[in-house]
Structure formats: structure tokens, C-alpha cells
N, C-alpha and C positions, 0 to 999 in steps of 0.2 A: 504494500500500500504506500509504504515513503515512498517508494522506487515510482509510481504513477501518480503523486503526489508531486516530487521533484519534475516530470518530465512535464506537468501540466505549468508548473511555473514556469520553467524554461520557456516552452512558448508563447507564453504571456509573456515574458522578456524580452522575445524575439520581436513580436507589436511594436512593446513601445520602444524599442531601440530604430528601431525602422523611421522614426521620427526625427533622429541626428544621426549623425557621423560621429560619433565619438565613442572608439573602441572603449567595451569594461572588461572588468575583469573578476573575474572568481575563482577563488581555490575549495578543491573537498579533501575529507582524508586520504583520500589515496597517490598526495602529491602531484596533484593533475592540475592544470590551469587549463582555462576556460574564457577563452578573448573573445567576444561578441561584437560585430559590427554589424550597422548598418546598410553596407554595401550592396548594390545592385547587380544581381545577376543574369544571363542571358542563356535558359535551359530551352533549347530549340527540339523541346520531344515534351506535346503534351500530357504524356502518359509518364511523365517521369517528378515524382514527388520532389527528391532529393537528391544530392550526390555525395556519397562519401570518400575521400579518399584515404588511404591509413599510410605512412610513411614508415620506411627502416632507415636506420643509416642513412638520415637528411636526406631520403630519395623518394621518391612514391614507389609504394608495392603492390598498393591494389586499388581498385577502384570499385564498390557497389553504388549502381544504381537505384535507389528506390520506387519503384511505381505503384502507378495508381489502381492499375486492372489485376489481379492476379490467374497467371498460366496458369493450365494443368498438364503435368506429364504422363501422359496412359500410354504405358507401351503396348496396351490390347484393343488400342482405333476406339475407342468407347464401348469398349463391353465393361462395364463398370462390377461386374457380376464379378469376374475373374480378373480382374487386375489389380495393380496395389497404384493408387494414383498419389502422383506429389504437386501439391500446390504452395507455389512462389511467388512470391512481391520483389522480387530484388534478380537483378546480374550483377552477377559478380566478374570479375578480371582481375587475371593475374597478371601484374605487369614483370614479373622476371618470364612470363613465360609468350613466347614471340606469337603464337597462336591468338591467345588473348588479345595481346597487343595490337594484332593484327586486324582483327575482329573490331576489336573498339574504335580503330584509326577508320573503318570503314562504314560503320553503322553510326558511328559521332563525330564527325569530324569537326564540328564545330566547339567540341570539348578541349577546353584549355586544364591542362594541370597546373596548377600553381605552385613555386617551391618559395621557401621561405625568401627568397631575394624580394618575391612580389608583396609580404607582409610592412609594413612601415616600422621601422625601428624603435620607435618612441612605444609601439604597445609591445615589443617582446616583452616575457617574463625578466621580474628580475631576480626573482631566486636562483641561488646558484645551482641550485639542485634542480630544480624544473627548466630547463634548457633545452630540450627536444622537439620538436614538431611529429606530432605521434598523428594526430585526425588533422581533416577539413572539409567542415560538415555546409555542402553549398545550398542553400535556399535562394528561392526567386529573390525575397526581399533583402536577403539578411545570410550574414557567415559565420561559422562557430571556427574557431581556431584552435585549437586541443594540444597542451606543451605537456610532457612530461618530464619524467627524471632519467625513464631507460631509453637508451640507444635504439634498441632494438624494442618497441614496447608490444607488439603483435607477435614477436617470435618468443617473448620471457614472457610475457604476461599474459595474455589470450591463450587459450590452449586449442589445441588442432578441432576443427569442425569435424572431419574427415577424410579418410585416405579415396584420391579417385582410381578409378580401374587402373588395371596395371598389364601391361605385357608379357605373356610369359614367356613368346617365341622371341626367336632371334630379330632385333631389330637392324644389325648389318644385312642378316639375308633379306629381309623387305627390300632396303634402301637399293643392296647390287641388284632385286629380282626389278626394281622399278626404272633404274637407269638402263638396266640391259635392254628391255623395250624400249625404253623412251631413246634409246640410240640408233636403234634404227628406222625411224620418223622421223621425214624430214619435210617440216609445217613450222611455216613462221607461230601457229598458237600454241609452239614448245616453250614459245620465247617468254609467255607466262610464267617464268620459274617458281608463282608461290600459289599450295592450295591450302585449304583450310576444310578439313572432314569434320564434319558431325556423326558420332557416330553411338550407336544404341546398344549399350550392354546390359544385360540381363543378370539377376542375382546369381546365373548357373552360371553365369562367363561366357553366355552365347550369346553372338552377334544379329540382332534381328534387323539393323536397318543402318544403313550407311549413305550421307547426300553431303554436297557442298556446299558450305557455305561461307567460302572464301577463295576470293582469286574468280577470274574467267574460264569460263568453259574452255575446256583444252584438254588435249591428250594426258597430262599429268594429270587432273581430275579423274578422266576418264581407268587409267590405269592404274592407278592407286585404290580406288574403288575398290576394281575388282580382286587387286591383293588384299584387300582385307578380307572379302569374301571365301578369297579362295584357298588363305593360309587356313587348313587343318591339317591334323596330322593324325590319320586314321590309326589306330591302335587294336589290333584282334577285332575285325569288324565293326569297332565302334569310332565314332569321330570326339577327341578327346579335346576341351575347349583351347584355346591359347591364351583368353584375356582371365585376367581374376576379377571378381565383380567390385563395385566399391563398396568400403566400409566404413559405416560410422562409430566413428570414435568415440561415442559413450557407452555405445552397446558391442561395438566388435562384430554386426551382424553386417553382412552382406545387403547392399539394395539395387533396385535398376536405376539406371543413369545414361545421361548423355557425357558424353566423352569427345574434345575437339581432339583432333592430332593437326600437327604442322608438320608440310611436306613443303621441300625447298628444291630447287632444282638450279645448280651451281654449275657456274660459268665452265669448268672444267666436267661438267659431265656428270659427276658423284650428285648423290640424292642424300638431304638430310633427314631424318624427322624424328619431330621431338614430342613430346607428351605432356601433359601439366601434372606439377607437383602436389597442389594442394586442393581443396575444394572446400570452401563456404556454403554449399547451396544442396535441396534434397535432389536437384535434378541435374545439377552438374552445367547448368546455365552461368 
């Protein structure tokens, strides 16, 4: 009840700071500063509440978005009967991981990340201890600025949402099975070197559905696809999965999820592709 108590003020803060310019400030127990300004922002996605961004090591790490409509994930087409459905308010992106990144730079591009050089000096904290840029929390009206004491305040303090699906086959052999096709095609839409798969795993670590949604149609699209499809590895008549499903980290159980991979296709020929580390979200958005 304090906890919905405090966030009701807070946005009544938010109001009437929206009336001046003049950063304040707040400290709680947990050594956290809390810079509020009035400033104007420019969210070109009506469906998007808020933005958060969380920083490491004075860099940004992640980005959620909050919205206003929430998804549902049914990996059973709407048979509600038989499926376990996840419903989300938020994307998340992970900025170490280039997929993400990638993703974000094309669905928002009008999204500025801001790093502390854009803050005005006069409202840094001035506790010595509180020196970090940990949040920033952007509103239409209004910004929250979030300082800490730890460096790293998401990777000590926050503990893991959950682990995303994981690979269990070889990812050299993808990368040579994907360049050895893509070598012998020769089409200016190779020249697309970047795609970005979405793709659908299942608590058993089966793959039920694989599309693009990054980069231009093109033959790396197109043959990447079908390597994800076609990597099994039959075992005494049965086909034994190759992905591990994702796990959530409070319970250690297995769920369905969507999973991007980043496929790269480098000037020298070689195919990279990389996977995301962490996951914030039940559906892997």
C-alpha cells in the first residue's frame, strides 16, 4: 500500500512540476536520487505510455517501452482452450545486444537516448555516494532522472527477470551452412548483409514458427529461415530438439517465447549470428 501510495504522489509531482522548469530533487532509503523536471518530450508512437531507459557503466543498457494497449502471445492462433497465453504492456531492448538494437533503430527512429552530457550540471546529485545515472524515466510532459551509488545498478541490484532460449547446436555450423549458400548467389539483395529472425520456441524447445523482422527481403532472410527449420538432429527415429526453452528465474520452469537472432553477412563472406543475453518480458518482446 506505501509502495501505491508513493507512486500516486509521484505523479501528482509530475503535474505540478510541469508548471516550471526547475529540476527537484528527492532522496529514499535506498540511496537513490530522484531529479524531476519539467521538460518536454517528443514520443512519436501513440501507443506508447513511457520510456524507460536503465544505464551501466554511464552507458545505456536497455530500453522499455511502456504502452498503452496490451499484446497477447498464443502460440496456439487463438485456441485459448490449449495454450498458455502471455500478456505484455512493455518492449523491452537490449542495447548490448545488436538484434535489439537493431530493431529499435528501425521501429523508432525518432528515439533519442540521452546520456548524462544532455543533463544540466547545476541538478547533478551532490552526494558523493549517489553519483551514477542508473534510470530515465521519459514522459510526454515531464523526466525523472534516477542517480545512484552502484556503477553497475541493474546488474548488482535488480536480479535477472529471466534466462531466454538458448542454443544447443552448433552455432559455427549455422553460420558456414548459411555463407556456403549465400556464396553461390549472385543478386545485388545479398548486399543486405543484416536480418533480424523472430522466432517461436516452445517450452519443449520446438521451433513452431520463424519470420523476419529485420533487414529487407533477400536471400539471407530467405536462407536463414530455412536453417533454423531444418537444423534437427534425428536421434533412433526421433527428432531431438536443439533450442532449450526459456526460463524464468523465480521459478526455474520452462515457458514459450519469442526469441530474435541477429544474422550478419560480412564483407569477407563469413556469417555472424548472435542471440540475446537476457530477457525482461513473458514473451520475449
Amino acid at each position: 500500500m506505501k509502495y501505491l501510495l508513493f507512486i500516486y504522489t509521484l505523479l501528482l509531482s509530475l503535474n505540478a512540476l510541469s508548471q516550471n522548469n526547475t529540476p527537484t530533487r528527492d532522496y529514499n532509503d535506498f540511496l537513490e536520487t530522484r531529479i524531476f523536471s519539467s521538460e518536454k518530450n517528443s514520443i512519436k508512437d501513440d501507443n506508447i505510455n513511457h520510456i524507460d531507459i536503465g544505464y551501466s557503466h554511464e552507458k545505456a543498457s536497455f530500453i522499455k517501452l511502456s504502452t498503452k494497449e496490451t499484446t497477447v502471445f498464443d502460440r496456439k492462433n487463438g485456441d485459448t482452450s490449449q495454450s498458455f497465453l502471455h500478456k505484455e504492456d512493455n518492449y523491452y531492448f537490449d542495447l548490448n545486444f545488436e538484434g535489439d538494437k537493431y530493431i529499435l533503430s528501425q521501429n523508432y527512429p525518432w528515439l533519442h537516448i540521452p546520456d548524462i552530457n544532455d543533463i544540466n550540471p547545476e541538478s547533478l546529485p551532490k552526494n558523493d555516494e549517489i553519483n551514477y545515472l542508473s534510470t530515465i524515466s521519459i514522459y510526454r510532459d515531464s523526466t525523472i532522472y534516477y542517480f545512484t551509488k552502484h556503477k553497475d545498478f541493474y546488474g548488482k541490484v535488480i536480479p535477472l527477470w529471466g534466462f531466454p532460449a538458448k542454443y544447443l547446436g552448433s552455432i559455427e555450423a549455422r553460420q558456414q551452412q548459411i555463407a556456403k549458400e549465400l556464396s553461390v548467389i549472385q543478386s545485388d539483395a545479398v548486399n543486405d548483409s543484416i536480418c533480424v529472425l523472430e522466432i517461436i520456441i516452445l517450452k519443449n524447445g520446438e521451433v513452431t514458427d520463424v519470420k523476419s523482422i529485420g533487414g529487407k527481403n533477400s536471400e539471407l532472410n530467405d536462407i536463414a529461415k530455412k536453417a533454423i527449420f531444418l537444423d534437427k538432429n534425428k536421434d533412433f527415429g526421433q527428432y531431438k530438439p536443439t533450442w532449450r526453452a526459456a526460463i524464468m528465474y523465480n521459478s526455474g520452469r520452462p515457458i514459450d517465447t519469442k526469441l530474435k537472432m541477429f544474422i550478419k553477412l560480412k564483407k569477407d563472406g563469413n556469417v555472424e549470428i548472435l542471440l540475446p543475453k537476457t530477457m525482461r518480458n513473458f514473451t520475449g518482446n
